[in-house]
C-alpha positions in Angstrom: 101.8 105.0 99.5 103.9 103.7 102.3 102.5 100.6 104.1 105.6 99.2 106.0 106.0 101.1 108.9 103.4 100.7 111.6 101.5 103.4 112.5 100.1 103.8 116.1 97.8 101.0 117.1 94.6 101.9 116.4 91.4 99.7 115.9 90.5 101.8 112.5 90.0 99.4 109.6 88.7 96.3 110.6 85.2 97.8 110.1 85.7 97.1 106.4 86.3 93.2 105.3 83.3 91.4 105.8 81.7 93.4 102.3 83.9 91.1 100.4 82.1 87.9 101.0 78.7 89.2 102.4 77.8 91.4 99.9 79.2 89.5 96.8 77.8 90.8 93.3 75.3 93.2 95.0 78.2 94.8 96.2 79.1 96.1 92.8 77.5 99.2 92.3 77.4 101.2 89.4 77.3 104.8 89.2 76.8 106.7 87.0 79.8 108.9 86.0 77.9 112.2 86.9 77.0 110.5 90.5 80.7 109.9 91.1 81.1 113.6 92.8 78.4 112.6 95.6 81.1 110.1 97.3 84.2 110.0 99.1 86.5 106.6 98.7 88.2 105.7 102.0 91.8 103.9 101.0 92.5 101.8 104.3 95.2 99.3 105.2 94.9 97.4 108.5 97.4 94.5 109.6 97.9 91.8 112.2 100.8 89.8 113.0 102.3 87.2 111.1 101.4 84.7 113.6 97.9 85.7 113.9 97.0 85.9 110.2 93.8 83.9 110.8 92.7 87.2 112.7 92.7 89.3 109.0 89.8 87.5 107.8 87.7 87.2 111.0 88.4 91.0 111.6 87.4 91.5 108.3 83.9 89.8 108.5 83.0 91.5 111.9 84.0 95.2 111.0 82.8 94.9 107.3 79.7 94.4 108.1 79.5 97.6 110.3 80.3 99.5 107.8 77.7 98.1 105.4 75.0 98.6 108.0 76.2 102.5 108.1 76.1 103.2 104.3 79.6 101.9 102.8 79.8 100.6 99.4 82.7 98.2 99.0 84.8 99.0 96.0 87.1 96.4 96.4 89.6 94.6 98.6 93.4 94.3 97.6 95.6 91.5 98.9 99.2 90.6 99.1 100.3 89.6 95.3 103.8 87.8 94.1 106.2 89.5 92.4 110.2 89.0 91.7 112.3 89.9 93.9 114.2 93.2 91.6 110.7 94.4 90.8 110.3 98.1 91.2 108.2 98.8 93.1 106.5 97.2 96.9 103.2 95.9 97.6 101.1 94.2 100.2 102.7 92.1 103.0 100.8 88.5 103.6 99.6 89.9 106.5 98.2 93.3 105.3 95.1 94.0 103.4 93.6 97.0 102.1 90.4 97.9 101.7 88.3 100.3 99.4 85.2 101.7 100.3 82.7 104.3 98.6 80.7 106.6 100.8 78.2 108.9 99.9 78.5 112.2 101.4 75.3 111.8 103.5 77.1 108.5 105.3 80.7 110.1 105.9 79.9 111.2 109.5 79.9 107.7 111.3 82.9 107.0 109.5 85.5 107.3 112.6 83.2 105.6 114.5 83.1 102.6 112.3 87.2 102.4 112.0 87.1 102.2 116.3 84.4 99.4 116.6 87.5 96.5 117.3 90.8 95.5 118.7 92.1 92.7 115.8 94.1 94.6 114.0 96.5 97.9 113.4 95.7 100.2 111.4 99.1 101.3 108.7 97.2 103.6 106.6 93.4 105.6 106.4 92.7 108.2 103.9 89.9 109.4 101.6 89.8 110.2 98.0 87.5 111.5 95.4 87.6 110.1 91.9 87.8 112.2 89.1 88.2 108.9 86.4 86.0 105.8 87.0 84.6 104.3 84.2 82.4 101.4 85.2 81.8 103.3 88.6 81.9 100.7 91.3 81.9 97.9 89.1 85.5 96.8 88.8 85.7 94.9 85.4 88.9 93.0 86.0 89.2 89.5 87.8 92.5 88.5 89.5 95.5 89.3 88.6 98.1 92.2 89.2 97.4 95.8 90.2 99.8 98.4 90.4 98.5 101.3 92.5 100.4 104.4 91.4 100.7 107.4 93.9 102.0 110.9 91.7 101.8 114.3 92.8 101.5 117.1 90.8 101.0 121.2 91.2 97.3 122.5 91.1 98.2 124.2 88.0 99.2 121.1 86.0 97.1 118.6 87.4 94.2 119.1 84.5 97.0 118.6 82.1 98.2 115.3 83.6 95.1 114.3 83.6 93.9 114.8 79.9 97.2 113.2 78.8 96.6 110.3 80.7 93.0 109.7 79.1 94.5 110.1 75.5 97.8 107.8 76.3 95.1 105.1 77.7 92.8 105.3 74.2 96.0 103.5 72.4 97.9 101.5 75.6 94.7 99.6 76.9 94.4 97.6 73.9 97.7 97.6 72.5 98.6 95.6 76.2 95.6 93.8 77.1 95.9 96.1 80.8 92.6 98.5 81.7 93.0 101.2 83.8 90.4 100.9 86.6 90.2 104.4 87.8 92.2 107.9 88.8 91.8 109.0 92.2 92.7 112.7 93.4 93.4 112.6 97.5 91.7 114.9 99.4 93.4 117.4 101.8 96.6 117.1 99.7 99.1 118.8 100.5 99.2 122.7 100.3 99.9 123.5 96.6 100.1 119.9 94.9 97.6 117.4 94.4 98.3 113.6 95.1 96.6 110.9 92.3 96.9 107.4 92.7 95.6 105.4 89.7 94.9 101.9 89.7 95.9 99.7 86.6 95.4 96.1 86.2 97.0 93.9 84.2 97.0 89.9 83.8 100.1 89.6 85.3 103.7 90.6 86.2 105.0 89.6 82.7 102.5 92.2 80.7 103.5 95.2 83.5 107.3 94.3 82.2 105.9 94.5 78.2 104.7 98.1 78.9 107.9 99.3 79.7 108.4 99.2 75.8 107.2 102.0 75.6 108.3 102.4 71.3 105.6 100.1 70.6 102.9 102.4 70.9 104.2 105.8 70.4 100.6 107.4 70.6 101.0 106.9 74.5 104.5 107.5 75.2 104.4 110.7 73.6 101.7 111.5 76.1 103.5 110.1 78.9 106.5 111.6 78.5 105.1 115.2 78.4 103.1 113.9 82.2 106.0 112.7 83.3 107.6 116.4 83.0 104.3 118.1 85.0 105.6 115.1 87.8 106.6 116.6 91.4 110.3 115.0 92.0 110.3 112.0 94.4 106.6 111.2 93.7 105.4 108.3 91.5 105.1 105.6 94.3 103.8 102.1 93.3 102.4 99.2 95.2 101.7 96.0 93.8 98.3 93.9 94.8 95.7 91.6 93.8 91.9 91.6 94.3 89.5 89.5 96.1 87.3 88.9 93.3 83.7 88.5 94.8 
């Protein structure tokens, strides 16, 4: 996921925000695992300038609440989170937030329309995903803390593979860490011949993400990751690092 450069001013996102603090714990949906395949999760980062931060939240409010009124179901809202300097990976700017939302088939069509309705913001980044692992459905279980979003790609052929290796690893590594994998996300209109996943992970903070590197303490999962990490498509395995708004 790449959310530095600027992509061409468009008035897409700000339809989302306003979920966060209208909708509160109604907001929080929760599917049923077999319902899952009846939505499409838009993935959206919008930005405005430093010296207009005030503008993210009041952009937020007014476009979020569009896209309530339409059908969206917020999933959640990630925000610019600290972390050192020499960590591995990027994350949110202070002046970026992303937003994701859960639409059920029947409300996709008024979807562009929504992401037009204002001119706060710019839009860095707008895509949609199906999940294919969510286990509290639209319930995120976490509170604050740190959330690594994890971008691989992998060939059609292998992708089943990845996936069941990642279930089994996560049996063993969510309680031997404290972390809990939130959910597994497959992009749709991937490109031709691979599939792109991003899984979300949370964890209490920067200093448990730098424990699970150890990865001889639970060899259950790092057996299991090691094979995945063969099935990997060079150059992928992007990571962002965020926090949520926690309604």
């Amino acid at each position: 996921m790449y959310f530095l450069p600027r992509a061409t001013c468009i008035r897409q996102l700000l339809a989302f925000i306003f979920i966060v603090t209208s909708l509160g714990a109604n907001a929080q949906l929760t599917l049923q695992p077999s319902a899952l395949q009846n939505y499409t999760f838009s993935y959206s980062i919008l930005e405005v300038d430093l010296a207009n931060i005030e503008q993210l939240d009041s952009a937020a409010k007014e476009l979020l609440s569009v896209a309530t009124a339409n059908g969206g179901l917020h999933y959640a809202t990630w925000v610019y989170a600290e972390r050192p300097i020499d960590a591995p990976f990027a994350g949110l700017a202070k002046n970026q937030l992303a937003l994701m939302l859960a639409w059920h088939h029947d409300t996709l069509d008024p979807l562009n329309k929504i992401l037009k309705s204002t001119d706060n913001a710019t839009i860095v980044s707008s895509r949609l995903f199906e999940a294919i692992y969510l286990p509290a459905g639209l319930e995120v279980p976490t509170k604050a803390g740190f959330y690594i979003h994890r971008e691989e790609k992998y060939k059609l052929e292998d992708v089943d593979n990845a996936v069941r290796l990642s279930r089994e690893a996560w049996v063993s590594w969510e309680p031997k860490w404290g972390v809990k994998v939130l959910g597994l996300f497959r992009e749709i209109n991937s490109a031709a011949g691979f599939d792109n996943l991003n899984r979300i992970v949370w964890y209490p903070d920067y200093e448990t993400w730098l424990d699970t590197r150890n990865f001889t303490a639970d060899m259950e999962s790092a057996i299991r990751f090691k094979e995945r990490r063969t099935m990997l498509v060079p150059g992928s395995g992007i990571a962002i690092a965020t926090d949520r708004i926690v309604p």
